[in-house]
N, C-alpha and C positions, 0 to 999 in steps of 0.2 A: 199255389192255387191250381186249380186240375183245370183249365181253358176248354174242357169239352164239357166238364159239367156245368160249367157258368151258362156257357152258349145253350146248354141245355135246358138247368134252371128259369134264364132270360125269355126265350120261347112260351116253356111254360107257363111263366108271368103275362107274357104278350096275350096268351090265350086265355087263360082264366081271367086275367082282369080287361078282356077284349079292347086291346089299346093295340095299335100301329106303331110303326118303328119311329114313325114322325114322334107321338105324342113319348114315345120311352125319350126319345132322345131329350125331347122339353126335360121332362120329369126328373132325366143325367144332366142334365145342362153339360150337353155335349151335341156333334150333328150326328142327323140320320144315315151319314155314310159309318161315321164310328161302328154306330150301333149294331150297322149290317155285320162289319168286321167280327163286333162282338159274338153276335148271335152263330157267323160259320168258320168261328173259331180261330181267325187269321191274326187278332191283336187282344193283349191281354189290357184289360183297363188300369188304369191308376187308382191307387186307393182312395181318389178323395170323389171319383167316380163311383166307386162298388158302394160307398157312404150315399150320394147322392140319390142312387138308383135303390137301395136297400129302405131308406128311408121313402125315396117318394114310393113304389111298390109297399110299403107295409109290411117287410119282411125283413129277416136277419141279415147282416153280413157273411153271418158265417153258414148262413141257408148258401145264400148265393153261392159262395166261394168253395161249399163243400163239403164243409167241418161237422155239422148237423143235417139230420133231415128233419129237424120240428122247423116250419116257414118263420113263424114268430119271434118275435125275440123273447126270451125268457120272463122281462120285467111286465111284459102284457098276460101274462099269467097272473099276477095279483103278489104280495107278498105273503101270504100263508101259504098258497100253494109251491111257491120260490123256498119258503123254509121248507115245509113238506120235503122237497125235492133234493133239496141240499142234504136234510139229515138222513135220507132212506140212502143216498149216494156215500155215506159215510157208516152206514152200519153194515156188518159185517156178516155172512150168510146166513147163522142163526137167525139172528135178530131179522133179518127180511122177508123170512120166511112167516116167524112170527106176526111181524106185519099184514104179510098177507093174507094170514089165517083170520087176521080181524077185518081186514077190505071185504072179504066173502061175504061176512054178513050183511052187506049192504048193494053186490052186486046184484046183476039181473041175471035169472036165471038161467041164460044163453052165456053169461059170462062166468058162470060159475065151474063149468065142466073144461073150460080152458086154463093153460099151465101160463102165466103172463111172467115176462121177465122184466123187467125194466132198468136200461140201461143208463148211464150216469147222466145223461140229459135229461131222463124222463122220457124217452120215448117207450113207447106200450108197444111192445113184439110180442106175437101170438108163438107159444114153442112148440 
């Protein structure tokens, strides 16, 4: 785990979801000195912590830790769009292209004149 992007991530969360070190540290059931630690990158947490905090914040473990940049966890997408996701990660440049050429006819006309790649997560990069 990359200890400056956690401390990064954490922040982030503090801010967007306008909570205090007090109230993260509830939500880790962990103390407010931990969390400081956390946050300027002096101590890495234990993984039943990065669970506690993943879950109480509403977001992935593997957001926090790094691994992705979608905040979500995957199964809060729905199971159609999880298959979706899975088979487009498993076909091979043809075929996604193909794909793509049938998405057009349903984007919005600002998304139309963009090249969109999507990488095995699903995340949407503009190229």
């Amino acid at each position: 785990m990359d200890i400056n992007l956690f401390s990064k991530r954490l922040r982030d969360m503090l801010h967007s979801r306008k909570i205090n070190q007090k109230e993260l540290a509830a939500i880790s059931n962990t103390t407010e000195a931990t969390i400081s630690r956390y946050l300027s990158g002096l101590h890495q947490p234990e993984i039943s912590i990065v669970m506690q905090t993943a879950k109480g914040l509403g977001v992935s473990m593997d957001y926090l830790c790094g691994l992705t940049d979608i905040p979500t966890p995957k199964e809060s997408l729905g199971d159609e769009l999880t298959l979706l996701m899975d088979c487009y990660k498993r076909a091979d440049a043809h075929d996604k292209k193909t794909i793509m050429t049938i998405l057009e006819r349903y984007m919005k006309p600002e998304e139309k004149g963009q090249q969109v790649s999507l990488n095995l997560l699903g995340e949407k990069r503009i190229v």
